[in-house]
Backbone atoms as SQL, in Angstrom:
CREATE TABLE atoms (id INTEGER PRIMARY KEY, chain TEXT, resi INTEGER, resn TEXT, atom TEXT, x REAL, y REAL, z REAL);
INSERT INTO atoms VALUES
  (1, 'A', 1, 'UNK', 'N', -8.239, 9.970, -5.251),
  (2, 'A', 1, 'UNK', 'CA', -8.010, 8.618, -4.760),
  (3, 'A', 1, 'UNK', 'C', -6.518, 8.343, -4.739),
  (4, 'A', 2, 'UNK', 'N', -6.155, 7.887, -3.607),
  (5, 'A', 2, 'UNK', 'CA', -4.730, 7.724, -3.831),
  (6, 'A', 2, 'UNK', 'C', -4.726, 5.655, -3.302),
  (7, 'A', 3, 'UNK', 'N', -3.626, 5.131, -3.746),
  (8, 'A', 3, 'UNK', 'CA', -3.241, 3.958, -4.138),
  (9, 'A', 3, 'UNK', 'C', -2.955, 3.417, -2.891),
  (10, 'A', 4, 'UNK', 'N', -3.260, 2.670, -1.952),
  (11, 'A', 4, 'UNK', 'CA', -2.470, 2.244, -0.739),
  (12, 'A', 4, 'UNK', 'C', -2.359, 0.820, -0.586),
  (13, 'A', 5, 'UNK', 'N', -1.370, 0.297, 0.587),
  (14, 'A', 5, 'UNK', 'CA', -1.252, -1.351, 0.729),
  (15, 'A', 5, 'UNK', 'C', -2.728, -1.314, 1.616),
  (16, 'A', 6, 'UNK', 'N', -2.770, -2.742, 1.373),
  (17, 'A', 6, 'UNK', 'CA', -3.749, -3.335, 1.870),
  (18, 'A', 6, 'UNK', 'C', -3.779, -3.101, 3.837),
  (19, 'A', 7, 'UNK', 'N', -3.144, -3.412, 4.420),
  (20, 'A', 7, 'UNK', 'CA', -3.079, -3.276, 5.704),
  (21, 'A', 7, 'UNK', 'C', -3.266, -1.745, 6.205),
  (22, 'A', 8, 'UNK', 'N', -2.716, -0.738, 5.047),
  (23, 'A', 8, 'UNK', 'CA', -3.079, 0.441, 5.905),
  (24, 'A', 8, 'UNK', 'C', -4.567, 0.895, 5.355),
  (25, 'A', 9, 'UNK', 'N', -4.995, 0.157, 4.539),
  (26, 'A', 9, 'UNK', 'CA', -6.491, 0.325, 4.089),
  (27, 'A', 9, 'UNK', 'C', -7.368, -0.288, 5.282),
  (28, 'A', 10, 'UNK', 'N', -6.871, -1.294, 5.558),
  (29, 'A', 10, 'UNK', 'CA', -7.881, -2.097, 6.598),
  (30, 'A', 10, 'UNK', 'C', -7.717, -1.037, 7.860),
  (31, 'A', 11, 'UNK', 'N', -6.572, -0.677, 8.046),
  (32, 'A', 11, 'UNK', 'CA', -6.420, -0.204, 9.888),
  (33, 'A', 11, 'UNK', 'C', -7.281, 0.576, 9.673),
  (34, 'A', 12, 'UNK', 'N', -7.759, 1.934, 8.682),
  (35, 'A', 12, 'UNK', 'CA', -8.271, 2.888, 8.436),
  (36, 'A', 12, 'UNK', 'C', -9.844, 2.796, 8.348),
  (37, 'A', 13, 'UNK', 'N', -9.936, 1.609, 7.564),
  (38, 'A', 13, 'UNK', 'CA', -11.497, 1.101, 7.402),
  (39, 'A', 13, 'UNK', 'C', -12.121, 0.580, 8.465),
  (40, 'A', 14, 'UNK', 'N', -11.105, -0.475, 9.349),
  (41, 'A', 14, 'UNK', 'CA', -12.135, -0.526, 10.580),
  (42, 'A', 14, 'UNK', 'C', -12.176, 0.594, 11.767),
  (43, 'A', 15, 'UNK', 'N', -11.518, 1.288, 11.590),
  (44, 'A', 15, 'UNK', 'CA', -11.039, 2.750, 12.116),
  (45, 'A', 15, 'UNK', 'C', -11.934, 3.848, 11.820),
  (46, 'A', 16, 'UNK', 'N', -13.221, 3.627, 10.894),
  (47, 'A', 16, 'UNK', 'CA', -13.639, 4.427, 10.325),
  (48, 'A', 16, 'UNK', 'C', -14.986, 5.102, 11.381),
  (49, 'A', 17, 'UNK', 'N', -15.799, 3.895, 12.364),
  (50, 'A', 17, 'UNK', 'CA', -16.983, 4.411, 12.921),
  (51, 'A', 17, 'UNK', 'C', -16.242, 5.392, 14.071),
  (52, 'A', 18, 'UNK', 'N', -15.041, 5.880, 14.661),
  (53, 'A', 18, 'UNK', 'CA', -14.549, 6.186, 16.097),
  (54, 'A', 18, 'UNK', 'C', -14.729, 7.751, 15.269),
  (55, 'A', 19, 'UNK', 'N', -14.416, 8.278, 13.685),
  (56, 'A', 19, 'UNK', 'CA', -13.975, 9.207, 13.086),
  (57, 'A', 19, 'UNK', 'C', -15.491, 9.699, 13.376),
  (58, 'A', 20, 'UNK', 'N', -15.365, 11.089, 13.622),
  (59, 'A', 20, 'UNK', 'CA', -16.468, 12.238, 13.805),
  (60, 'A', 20, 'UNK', 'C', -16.591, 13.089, 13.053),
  (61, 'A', 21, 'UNK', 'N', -15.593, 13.495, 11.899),
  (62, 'A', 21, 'UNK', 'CA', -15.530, 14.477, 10.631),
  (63, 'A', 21, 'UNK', 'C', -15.691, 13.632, 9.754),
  (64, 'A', 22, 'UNK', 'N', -15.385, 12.745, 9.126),
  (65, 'A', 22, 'UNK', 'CA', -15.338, 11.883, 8.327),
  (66, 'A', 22, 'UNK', 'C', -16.964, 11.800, 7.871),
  (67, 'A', 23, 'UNK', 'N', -17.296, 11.958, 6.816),
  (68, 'A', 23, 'UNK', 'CA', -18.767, 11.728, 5.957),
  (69, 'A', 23, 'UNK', 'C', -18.498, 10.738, 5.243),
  (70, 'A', 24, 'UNK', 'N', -17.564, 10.376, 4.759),
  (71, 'A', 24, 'UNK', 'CA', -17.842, 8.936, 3.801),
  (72, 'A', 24, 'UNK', 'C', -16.554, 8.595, 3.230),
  (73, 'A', 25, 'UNK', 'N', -16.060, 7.416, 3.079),
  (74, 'A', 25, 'UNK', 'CA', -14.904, 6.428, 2.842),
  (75, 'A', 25, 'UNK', 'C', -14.995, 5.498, 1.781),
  (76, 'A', 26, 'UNK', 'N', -14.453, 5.185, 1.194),
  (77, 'A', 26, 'UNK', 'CA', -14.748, 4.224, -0.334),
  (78, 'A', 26, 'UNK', 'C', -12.852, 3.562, -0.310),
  (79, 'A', 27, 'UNK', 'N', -13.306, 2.208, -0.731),
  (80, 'A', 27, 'UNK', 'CA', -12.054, 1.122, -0.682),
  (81, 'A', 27, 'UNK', 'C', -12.451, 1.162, -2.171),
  (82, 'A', 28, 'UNK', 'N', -11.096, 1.051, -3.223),
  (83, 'A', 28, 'UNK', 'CA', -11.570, 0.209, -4.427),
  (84, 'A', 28, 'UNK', 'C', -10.557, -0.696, -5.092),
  (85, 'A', 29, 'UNK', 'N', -11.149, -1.939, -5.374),
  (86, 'A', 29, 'UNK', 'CA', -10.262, -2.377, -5.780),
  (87, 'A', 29, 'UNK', 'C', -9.112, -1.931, -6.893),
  (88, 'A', 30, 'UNK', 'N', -7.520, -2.757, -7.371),
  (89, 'A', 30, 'UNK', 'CA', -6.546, -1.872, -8.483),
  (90, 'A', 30, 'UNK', 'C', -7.053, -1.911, -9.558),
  (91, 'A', 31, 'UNK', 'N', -8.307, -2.598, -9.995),
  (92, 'A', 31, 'UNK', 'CA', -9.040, -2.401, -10.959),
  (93, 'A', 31, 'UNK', 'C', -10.200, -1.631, -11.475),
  (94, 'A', 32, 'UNK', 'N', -10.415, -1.302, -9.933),
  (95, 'A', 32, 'UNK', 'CA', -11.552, -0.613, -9.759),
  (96, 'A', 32, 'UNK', 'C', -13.133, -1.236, -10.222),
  (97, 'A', 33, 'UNK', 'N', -13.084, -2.178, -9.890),
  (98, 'A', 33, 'UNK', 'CA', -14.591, -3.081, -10.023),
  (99, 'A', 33, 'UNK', 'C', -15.377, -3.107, -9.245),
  (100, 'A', 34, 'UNK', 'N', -14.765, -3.183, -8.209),
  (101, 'A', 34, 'UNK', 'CA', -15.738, -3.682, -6.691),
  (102, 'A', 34, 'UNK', 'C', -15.098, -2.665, -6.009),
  (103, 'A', 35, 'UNK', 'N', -16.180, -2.085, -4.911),
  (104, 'A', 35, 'UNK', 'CA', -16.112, -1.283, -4.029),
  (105, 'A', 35, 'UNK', 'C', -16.369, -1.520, -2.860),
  (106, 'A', 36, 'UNK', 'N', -16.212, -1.098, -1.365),
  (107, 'A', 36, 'UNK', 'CA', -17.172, -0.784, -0.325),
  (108, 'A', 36, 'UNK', 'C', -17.120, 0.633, -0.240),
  (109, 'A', 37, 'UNK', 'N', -18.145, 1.070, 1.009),
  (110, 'A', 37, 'UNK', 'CA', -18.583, 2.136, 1.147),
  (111, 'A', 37, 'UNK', 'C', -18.918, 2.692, 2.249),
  (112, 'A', 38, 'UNK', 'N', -18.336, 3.312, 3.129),
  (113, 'A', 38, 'UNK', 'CA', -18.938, 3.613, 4.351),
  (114, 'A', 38, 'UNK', 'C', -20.056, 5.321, 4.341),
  (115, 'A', 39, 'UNK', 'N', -20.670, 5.323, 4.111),
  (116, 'A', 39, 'UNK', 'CA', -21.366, 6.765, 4.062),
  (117, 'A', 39, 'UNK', 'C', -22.257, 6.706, 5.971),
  (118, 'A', 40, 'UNK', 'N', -22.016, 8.175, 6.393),
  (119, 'A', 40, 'UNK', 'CA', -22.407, 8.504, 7.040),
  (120, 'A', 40, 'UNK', 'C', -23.504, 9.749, 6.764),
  (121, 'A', 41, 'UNK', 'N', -24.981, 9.652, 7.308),
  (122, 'A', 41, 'UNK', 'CA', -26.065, 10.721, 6.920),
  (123, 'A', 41, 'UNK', 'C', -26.725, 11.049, 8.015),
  (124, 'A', 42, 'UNK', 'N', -26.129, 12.140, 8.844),
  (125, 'A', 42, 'UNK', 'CA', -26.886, 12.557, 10.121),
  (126, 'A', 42, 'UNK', 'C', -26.440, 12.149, 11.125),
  (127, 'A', 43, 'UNK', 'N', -27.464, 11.116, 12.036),
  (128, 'A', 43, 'UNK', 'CA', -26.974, 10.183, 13.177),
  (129, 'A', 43, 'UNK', 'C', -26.763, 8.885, 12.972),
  (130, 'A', 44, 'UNK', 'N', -27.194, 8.476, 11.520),
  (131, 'A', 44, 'UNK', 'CA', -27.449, 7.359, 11.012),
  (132, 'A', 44, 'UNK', 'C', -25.491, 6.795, 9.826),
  (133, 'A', 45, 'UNK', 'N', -25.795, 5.641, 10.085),
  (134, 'A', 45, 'UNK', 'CA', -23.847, 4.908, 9.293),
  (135, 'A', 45, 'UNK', 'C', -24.855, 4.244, 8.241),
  (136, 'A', 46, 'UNK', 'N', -23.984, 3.938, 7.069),
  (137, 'A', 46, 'UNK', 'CA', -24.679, 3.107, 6.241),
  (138, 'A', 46, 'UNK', 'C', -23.451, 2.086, 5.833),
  (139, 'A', 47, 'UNK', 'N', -23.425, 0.953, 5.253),
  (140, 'A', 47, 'UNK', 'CA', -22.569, 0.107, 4.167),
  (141, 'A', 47, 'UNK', 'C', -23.086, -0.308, 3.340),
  (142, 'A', 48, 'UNK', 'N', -22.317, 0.263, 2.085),
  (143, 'A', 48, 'UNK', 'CA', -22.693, -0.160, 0.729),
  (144, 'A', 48, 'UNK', 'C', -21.641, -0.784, -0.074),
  (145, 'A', 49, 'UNK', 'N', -21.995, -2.102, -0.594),
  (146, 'A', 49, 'UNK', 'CA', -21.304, -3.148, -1.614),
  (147, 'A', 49, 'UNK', 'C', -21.376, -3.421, -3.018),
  (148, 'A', 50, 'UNK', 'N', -20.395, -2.630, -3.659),
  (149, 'A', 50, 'UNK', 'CA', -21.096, -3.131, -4.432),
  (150, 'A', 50, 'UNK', 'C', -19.570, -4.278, -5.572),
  (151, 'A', 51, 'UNK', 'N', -20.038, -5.092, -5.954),
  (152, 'A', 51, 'UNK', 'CA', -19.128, -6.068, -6.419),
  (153, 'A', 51, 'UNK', 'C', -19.844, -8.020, -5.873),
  (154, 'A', 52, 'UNK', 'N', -19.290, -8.952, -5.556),
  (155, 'A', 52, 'UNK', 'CA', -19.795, -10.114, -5.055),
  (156, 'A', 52, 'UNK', 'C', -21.083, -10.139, -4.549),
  (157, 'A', 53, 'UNK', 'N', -21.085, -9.032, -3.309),
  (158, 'A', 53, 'UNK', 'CA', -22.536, -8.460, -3.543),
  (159, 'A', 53, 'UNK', 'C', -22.682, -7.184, -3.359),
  (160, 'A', 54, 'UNK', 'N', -24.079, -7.146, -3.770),
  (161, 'A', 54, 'UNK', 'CA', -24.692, -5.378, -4.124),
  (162, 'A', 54, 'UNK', 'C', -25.579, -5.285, -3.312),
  (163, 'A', 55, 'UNK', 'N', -25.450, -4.406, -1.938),
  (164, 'A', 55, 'UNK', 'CA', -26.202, -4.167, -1.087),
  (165, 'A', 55, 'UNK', 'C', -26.032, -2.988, -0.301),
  (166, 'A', 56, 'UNK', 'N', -27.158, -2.067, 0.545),
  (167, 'A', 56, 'UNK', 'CA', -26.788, -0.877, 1.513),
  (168, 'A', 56, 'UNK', 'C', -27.398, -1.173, 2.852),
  (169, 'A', 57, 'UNK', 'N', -26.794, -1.689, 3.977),
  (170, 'A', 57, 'UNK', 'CA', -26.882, -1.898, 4.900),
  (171, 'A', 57, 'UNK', 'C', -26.735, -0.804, 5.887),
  (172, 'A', 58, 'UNK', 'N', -27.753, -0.542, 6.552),
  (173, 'A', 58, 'UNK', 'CA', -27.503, 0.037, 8.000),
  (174, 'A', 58, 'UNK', 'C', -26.553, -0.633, 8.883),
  (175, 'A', 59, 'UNK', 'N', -25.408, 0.536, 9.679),
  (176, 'A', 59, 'UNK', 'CA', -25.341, -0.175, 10.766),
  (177, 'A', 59, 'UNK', 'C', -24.906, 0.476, 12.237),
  (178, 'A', 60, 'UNK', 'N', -25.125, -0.636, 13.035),
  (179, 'A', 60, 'UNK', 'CA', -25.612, 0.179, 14.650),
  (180, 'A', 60, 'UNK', 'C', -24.091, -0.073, 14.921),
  (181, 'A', 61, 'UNK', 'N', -24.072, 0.729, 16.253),
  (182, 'A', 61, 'UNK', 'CA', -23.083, 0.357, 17.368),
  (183, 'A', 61, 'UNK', 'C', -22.409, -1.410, 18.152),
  (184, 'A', 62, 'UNK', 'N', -23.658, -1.902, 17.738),
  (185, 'A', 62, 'UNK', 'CA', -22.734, -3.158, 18.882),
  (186, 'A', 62, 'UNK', 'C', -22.457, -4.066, 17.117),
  (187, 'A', 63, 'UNK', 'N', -22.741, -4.308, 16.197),
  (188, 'A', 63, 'UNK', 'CA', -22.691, -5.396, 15.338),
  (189, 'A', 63, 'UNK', 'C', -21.808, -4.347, 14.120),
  (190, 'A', 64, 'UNK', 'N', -21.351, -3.061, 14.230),
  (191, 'A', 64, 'UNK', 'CA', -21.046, -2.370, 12.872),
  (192, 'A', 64, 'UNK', 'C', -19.799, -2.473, 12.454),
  (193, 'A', 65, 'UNK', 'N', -19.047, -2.817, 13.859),
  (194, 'A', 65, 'UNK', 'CA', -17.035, -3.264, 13.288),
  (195, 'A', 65, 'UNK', 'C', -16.835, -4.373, 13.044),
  (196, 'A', 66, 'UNK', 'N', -17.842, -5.199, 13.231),
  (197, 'A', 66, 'UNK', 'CA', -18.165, -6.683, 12.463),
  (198, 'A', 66, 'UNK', 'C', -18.433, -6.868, 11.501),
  (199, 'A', 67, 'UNK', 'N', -19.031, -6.240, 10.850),
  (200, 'A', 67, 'UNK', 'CA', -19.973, -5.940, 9.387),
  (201, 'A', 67, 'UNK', 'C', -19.022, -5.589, 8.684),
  (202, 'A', 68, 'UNK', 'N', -17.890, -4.216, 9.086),
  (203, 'A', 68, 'UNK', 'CA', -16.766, -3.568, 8.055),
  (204, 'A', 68, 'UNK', 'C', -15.990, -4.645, 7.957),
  (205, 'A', 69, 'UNK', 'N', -15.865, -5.308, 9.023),
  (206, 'A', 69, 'UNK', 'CA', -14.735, -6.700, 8.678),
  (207, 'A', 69, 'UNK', 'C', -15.350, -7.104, 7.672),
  (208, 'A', 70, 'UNK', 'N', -16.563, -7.870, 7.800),
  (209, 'A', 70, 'UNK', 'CA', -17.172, -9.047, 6.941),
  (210, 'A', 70, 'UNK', 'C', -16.879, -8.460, 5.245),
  (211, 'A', 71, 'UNK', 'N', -17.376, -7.508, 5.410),
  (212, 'A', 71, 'UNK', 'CA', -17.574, -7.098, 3.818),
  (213, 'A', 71, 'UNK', 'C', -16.585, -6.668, 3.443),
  (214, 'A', 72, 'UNK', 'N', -15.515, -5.980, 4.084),
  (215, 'A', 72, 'UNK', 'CA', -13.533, -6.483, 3.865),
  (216, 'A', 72, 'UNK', 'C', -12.954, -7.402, 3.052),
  (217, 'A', 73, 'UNK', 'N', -13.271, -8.237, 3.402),
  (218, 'A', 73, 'UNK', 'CA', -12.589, -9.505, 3.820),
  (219, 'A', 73, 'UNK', 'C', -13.497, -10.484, 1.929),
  (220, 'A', 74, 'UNK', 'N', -14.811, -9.439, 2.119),
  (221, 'A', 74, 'UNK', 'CA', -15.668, -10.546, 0.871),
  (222, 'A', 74, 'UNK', 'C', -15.321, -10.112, 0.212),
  (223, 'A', 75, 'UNK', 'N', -15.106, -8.509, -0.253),
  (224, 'A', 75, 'UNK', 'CA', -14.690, -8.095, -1.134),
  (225, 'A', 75, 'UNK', 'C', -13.855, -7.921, -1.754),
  (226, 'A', 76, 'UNK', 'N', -12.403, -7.953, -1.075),
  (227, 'A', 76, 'UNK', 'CA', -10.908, -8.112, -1.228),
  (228, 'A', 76, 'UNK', 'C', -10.420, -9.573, -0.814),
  (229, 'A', 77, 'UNK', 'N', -10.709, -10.035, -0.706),
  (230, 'A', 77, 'UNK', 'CA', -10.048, -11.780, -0.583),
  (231, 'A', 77, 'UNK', 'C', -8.518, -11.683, -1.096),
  (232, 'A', 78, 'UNK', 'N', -8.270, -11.401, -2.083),
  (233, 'A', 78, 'UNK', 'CA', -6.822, -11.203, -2.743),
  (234, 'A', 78, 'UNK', 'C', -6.139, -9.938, -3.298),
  (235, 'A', 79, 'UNK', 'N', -5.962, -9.170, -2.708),
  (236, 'A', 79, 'UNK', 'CA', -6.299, -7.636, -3.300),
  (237, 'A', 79, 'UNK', 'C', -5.073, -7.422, -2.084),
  (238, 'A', 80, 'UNK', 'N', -3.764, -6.820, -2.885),
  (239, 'A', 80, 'UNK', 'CA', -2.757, -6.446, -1.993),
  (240, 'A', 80, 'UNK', 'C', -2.257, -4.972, -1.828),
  (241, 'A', 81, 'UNK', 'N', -3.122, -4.041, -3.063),
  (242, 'A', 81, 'UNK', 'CA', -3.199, -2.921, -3.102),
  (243, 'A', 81, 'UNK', 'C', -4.515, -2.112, -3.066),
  (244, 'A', 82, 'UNK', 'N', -4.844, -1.212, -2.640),
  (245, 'A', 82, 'UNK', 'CA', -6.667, -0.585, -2.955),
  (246, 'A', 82, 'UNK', 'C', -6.259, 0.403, -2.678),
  (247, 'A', 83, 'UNK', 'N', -7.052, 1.608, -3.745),
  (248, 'A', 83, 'UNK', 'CA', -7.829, 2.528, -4.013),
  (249, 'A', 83, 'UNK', 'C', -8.375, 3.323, -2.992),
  (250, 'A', 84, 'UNK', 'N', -8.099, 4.391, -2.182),
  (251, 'A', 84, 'UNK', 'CA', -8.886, 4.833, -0.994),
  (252, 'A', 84, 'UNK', 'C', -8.891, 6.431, -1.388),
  (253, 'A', 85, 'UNK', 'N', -10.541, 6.076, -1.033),
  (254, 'A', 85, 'UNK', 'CA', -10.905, 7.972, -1.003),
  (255, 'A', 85, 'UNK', 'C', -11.894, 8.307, -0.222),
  (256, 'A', 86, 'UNK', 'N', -11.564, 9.580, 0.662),
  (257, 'A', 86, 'UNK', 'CA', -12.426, 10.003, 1.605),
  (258, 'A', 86, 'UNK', 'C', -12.768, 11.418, 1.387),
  (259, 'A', 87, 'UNK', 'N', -13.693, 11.749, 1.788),
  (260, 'A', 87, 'UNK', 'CA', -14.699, 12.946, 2.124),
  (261, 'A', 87, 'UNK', 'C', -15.008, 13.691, 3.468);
């Protein structure tokens, strides 16, 4: 896991469904409490939350760079540094 600003976490995270090698992405907060999660399994994307809330969501093509925002944005509200590790 290496330490990054917040903005190059986001470009990367909503950046994440276009990636075709990429199997799975994790944001964490500098405390490491709360997470998101992008896992990819097959043909199928998933998002998983866990922190404010704890949930694993499917998601499709037309509603899924909406969703990485949403749960962004819930989970980091004030968070000027995060935690990023990929697979």
């Amino acid at each position: 896991m290496k330490l990054v600003p917040l903005r190059q976490a986001q470009m990367k995270w909503l950046n994440v469904l276009k990636q075709k090698n990429l199997s799975s992405m994790s944001l964490w907060t500098y405390k490491k409490d709360r997470f998101v999660r992008f896992e990819k399994e097959g043909d199928q994307c998933f998002l998983v939350e866990s922190g404010y809330v704890n949930q694993r969501v499917q998601l499709d093509a037309k509603t899924g760079k909406k969703t990485l925002k949403e749960a962004f944005g819930r989970e980091f509200p004030r968070s000027t540094r995060l935690y990023l590790q990929e697979d």
